[in-house]
N, C-alpha and C positions, 0 to 999 in steps of 0.2 A: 812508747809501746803500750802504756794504759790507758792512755787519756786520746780517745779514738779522733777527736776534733783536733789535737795538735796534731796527734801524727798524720789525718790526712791531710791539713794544710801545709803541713811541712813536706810531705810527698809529693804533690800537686802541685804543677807550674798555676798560679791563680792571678786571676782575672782581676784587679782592684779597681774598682771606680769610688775616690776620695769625695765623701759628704762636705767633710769640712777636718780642723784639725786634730778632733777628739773620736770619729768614726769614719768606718769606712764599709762599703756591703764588697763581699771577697765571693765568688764564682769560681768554682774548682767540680772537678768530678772523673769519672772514668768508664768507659766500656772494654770490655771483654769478651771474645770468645774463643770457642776452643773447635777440637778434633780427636776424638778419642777411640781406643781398639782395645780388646780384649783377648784371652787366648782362650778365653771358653765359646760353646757354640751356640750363641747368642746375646745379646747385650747384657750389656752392665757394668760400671763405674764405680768403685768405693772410694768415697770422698769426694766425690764431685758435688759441691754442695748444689743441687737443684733436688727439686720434690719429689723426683721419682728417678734416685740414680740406677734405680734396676731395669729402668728402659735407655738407658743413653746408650748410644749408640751412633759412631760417624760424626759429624760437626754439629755442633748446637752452640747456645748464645748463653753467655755468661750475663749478666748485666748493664744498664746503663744507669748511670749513679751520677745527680750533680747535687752538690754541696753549697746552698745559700748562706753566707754569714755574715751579722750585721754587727762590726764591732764598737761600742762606745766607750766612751772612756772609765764609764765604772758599769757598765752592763754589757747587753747584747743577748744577740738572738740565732741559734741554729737551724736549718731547716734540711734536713740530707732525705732527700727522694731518691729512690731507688724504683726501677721496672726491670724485668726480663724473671727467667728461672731462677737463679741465683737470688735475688729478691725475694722473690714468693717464697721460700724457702726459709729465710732467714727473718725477713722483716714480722713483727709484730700484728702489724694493722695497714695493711693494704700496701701504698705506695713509702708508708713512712717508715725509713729509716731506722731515723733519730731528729727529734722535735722538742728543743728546749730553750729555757732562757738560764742566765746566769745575771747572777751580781756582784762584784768585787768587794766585800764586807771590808777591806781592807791591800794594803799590796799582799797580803799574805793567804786572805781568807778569800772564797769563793763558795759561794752558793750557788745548787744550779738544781732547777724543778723542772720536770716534761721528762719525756723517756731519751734514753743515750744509750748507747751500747754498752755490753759490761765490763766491770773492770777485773772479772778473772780470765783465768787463760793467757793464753800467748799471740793465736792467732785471732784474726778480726773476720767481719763480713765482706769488706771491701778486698778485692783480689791483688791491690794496687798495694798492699801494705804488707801482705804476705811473702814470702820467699818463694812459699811454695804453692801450687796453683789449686789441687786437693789438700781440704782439709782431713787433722788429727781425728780421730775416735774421741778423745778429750775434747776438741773443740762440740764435736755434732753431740757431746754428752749436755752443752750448754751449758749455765743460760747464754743467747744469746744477746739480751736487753732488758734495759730494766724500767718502769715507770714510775716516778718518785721525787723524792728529793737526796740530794748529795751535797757535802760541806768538806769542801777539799781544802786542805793546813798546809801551806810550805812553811816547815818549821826552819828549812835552810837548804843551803843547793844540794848537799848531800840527803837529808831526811824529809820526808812527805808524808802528813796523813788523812785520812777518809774516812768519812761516816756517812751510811747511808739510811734511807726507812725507804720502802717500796713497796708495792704489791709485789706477790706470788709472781715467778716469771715465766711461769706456764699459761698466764691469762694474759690476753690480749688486750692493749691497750685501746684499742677500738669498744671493748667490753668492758669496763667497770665492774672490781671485784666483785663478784654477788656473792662468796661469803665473808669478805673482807678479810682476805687472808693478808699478811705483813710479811715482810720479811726484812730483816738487821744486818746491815754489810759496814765492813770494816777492812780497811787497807792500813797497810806499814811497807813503805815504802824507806829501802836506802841502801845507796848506790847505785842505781840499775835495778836490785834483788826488790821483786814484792812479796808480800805474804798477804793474802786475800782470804776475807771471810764472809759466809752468807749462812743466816739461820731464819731459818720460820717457815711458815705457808708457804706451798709451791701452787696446792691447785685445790676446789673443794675435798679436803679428806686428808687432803697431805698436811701438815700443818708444822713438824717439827725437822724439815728438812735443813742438813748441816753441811754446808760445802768450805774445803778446807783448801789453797791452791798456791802453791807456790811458780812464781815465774821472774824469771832472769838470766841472766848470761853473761860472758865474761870473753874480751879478747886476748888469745893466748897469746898472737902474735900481730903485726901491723895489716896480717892479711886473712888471720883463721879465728873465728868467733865460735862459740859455743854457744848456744843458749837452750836452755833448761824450760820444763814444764810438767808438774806434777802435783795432784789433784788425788783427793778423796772425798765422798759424798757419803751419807746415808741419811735412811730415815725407818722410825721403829713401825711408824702408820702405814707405812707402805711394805716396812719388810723388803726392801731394795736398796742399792745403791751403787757405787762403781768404784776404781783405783784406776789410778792408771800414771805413765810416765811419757814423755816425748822428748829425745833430744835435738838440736837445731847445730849439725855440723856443716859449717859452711866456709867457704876458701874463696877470697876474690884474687883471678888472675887477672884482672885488668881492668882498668875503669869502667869497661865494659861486661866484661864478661864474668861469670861468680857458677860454682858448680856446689851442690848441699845435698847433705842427706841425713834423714829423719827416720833414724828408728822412732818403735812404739811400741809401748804393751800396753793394753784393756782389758779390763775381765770387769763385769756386772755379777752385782754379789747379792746374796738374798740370803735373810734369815731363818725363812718357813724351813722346818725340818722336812729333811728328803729334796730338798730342792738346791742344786748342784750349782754353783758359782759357771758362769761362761767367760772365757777369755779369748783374743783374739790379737795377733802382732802384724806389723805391716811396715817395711822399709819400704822410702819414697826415696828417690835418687831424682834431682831436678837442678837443670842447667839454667839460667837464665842469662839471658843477652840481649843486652840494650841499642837498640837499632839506633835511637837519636835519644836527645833529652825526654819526648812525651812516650816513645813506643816501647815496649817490652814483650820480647818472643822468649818464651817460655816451652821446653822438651823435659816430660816428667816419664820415669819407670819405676811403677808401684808395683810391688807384689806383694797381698795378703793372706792370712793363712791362721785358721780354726779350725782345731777338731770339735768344738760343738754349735758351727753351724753361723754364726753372729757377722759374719762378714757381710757390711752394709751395702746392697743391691744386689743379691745376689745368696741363692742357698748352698753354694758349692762348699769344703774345707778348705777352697785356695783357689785364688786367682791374679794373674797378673795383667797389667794394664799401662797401656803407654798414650800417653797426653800430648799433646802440641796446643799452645795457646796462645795469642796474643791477649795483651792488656795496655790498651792506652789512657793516656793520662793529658787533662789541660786544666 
């Protein structure tokens, strides 16, 4: 669930065509689209991750996402290209993803330089990996990627840890910090549970930005998983920042089929005197059902709801929304 490249080659039926016996280049990826309604009178989508979910309205196109990976025996190489709305939205620098190399410093140690997706949060970019077809308030709070370098420990199967240095994750990877802001991330991983950490530069001016995130989950039972996500941010230069919580209640009735629902709470917090903290909550209720091994038909009912106003696409104190999507996968 952290480490964006496992989990989507582990999601993704993949393509292998064998170099030789110490590498291989692996082909995987996915498209999406959806169909979405509202009960207010005119568009709009909260959590639909594309660039303008206050004009969605009726069918539109989630993304097309393929995943190049060339593995060696002590290195290798990522290339995840992404197009459509969804993309635009989330990627960094045009068509890319995530574009990196790694090195096995050991079986235990790994080094990896170029941008990758982040390691807080619960939910990812790709729709293939999520549960749920809209995205959290937490997730759209970001980052979504980071560009840098990272030094990932398997100290043992149970415990795992991460360092990272980066640019600002508000600047785009296409652009070159120009005030060479940093930023320090750190992970503690174990069992499942991570605790995630990022401090420094966000963007010119921001520079002491603190993100603090916890993410994990637990099965109650052979069929009912819980999983947890909660997050706090701030920063003094900005006089901003967020709280917020999401839980991941999901039930599988059958190999096939799995029914979940995602409470939340938001609120953006500010320090400037006179200036009032904004909150907003939003239960997602989402079915999913898996037509074959690559298809997934996905039926989401969201309804969100602010008294000051922050509900993403849209200026109303409340709106409900219902989604139909597919998402395939090869």
């Amino acid at each position: 669930m952290k480490k964006i490249f496992t989990l989507l080659l582990a999601s993704f039926t993949t393509i292998t065509v064998a170099q030789d016996d110490a590498a291989a280049l692996s082909i995987s990826g996915t498209v999406d689209v959806y169909g979405t309604l509202n009960t207010e009178d005119g568009p709009g989508a909260p959590g639909l991750l594309i660039a303008d979910p206050e004009n969605a309205n009726g069918f539109g196109l989630g993304m097309a996402n393929t995943v190049f990976s060339y593995d060696g025996a002590k290195s290798g190489v990522v290339a995840d290209l992404a197009f459509g709305p969804r993309a635009d939205d989330a990627n960094m620098a045009g068509i890319i993803n995530q574009l990196y190399a790694y090195y096995n410093l050991s079986e235990l140690v790994t080094l990896t330089a170029g941008q990758f997706n982040t390691f807080l949060g619960y939910e990812v970019i790709s729709p293939a990996a999520n549960f749920n077809y809209s995205v959290s308030y937490l997730f759209n709070a970001g980052p979504f990627s980071h560009t840098g370098l990272k030094l990932d420990y398997t100290a043992s199967e149970d415990l795992s840890l991460m360092l990272a240095v980066t640019n600002g994750h508000a600047i785009t990877s296409d652009i070159p910090s120009p005030g060479g802001e940093t930023q320090f991330g750190a992970q503690i991983g174990y069992k499942g549970q991570y605790l995630n950490f990022i401090y420094g530069g966000v963007q010119p001016g921001v520079n002491d930005g603190l993100f603090v995130d916890y993410t994990g989950g637990f099965d109650l039972t052979d069929s009912f998983y819980v999983g947890i996500n909660a997050a706090y941010s701030y920063s003094d230069d900005s006089d901003s920042g967020y709280q917020g919580f999401a839980l991941y209640l999901q039930n599988s009735f059958s190999e096939s089929f799995a029914l979940g629902l995602r409470p939340e709470a938001f609120t953006k917090t500010y320090g400037a005197e006179g200036v009032e903290d904004k909150s907003v909550t939003a239960f997602t209720l989402t079915g999913n059902y898996k037509l074959d091994r690559n298809l997934n038909f996905i039926v989401e009912a969201r309804m969100d709801d602010s008294d000051d106003g922050i509900i993403e696409g849209t200026t109303e104190d409340s709106m409900s929304t219902l989604t139909f999507a597919a998402v395939y996968t090869f």
